[in-house]
C-alpha positions as CSV (number, residue, x, y, z in Angstrom):
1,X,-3.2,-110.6,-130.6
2,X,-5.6,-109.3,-128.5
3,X,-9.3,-109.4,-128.1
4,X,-12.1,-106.9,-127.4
5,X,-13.2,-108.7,-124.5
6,X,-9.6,-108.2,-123.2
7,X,-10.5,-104.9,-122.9
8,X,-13.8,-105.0,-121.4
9,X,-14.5,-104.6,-117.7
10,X,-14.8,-107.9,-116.0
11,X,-18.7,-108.1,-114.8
12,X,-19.7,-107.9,-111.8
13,X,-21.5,-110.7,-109.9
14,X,-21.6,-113.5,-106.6
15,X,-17.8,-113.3,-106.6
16,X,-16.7,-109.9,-107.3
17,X,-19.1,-109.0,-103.8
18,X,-18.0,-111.8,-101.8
19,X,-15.4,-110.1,-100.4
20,X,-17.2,-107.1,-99.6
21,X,-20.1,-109.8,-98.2
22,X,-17.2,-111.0,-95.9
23,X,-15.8,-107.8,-94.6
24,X,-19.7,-106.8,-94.2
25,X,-19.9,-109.9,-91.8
26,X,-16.6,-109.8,-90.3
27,X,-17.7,-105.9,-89.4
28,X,-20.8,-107.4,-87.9
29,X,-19.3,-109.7,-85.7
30,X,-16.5,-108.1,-84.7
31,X,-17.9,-105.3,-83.2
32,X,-20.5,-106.3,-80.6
33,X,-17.5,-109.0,-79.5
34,X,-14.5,-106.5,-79.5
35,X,-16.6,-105.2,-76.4
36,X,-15.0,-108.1,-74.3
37,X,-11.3,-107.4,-74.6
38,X,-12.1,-103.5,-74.7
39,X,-13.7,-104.5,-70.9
40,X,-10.8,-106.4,-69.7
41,X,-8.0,-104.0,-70.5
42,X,-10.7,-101.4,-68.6
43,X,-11.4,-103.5,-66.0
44,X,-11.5,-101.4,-62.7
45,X,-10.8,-98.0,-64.5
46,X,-13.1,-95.7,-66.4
47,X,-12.3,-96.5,-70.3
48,X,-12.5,-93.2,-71.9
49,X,-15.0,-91.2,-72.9
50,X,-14.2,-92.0,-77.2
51,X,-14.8,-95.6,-76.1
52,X,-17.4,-95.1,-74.1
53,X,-18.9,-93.3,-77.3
54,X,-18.0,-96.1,-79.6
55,X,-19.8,-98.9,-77.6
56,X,-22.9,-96.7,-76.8
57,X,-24.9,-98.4,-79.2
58,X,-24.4,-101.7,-77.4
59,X,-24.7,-100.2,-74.2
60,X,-28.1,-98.9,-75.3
61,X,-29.2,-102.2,-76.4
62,X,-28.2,-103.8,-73.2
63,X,-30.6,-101.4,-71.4
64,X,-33.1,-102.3,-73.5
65,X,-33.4,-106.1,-74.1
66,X,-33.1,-108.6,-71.4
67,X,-31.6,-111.0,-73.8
68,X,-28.7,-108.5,-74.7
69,X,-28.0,-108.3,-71.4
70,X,-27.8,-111.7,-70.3
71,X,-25.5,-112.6,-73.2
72,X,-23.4,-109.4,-72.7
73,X,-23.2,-110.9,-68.8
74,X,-22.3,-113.8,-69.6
75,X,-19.8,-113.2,-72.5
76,X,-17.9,-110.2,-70.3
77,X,-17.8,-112.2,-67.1
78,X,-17.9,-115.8,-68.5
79,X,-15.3,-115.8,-71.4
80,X,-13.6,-112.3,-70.1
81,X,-13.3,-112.3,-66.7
82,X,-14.4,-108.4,-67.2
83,X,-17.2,-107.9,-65.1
């Protein structure tokens, strides 16, 4: 036979948001590094102007901090051969 609890919604807490904690971080990394293969399938042509859009954000940051731009240097010419 079943119970009340049964019925009740499981609460939520640490584990029901690691997941999203996860995909939060997975987001977070992922996009500042998906730059580098974006740069080596572009390398030598103009990538288009949605791409160009998408990493504008990192772009602007690269402008604006020396350290963004010497990891961004590094990482596209260093571990993609991209620049």
């Amino acid at each position: 036979m079943r119970d009340e609890r049964d019925l009740q919604p499981a609460p939520v807490g640490a584990k029901g948001l690691f997941p999203l904690w996860v995909a939060v971080a997975l987001l977070a990394l992922g996009y500042p590094l998906s730059i580098g293969p974006a740069a080596r399938f572009y390398k030598g042509k103009s990538p288009p102007q949605a791409l160009r859009a998408f990493y504008a954000p990192i772009e602007a940051l690269y402008d604006c901090s020396e350290t963004a731009r010497r990891f961004l240097d590094w990482y596209l010419a260093d571990v993609w051969g991209a620049k």
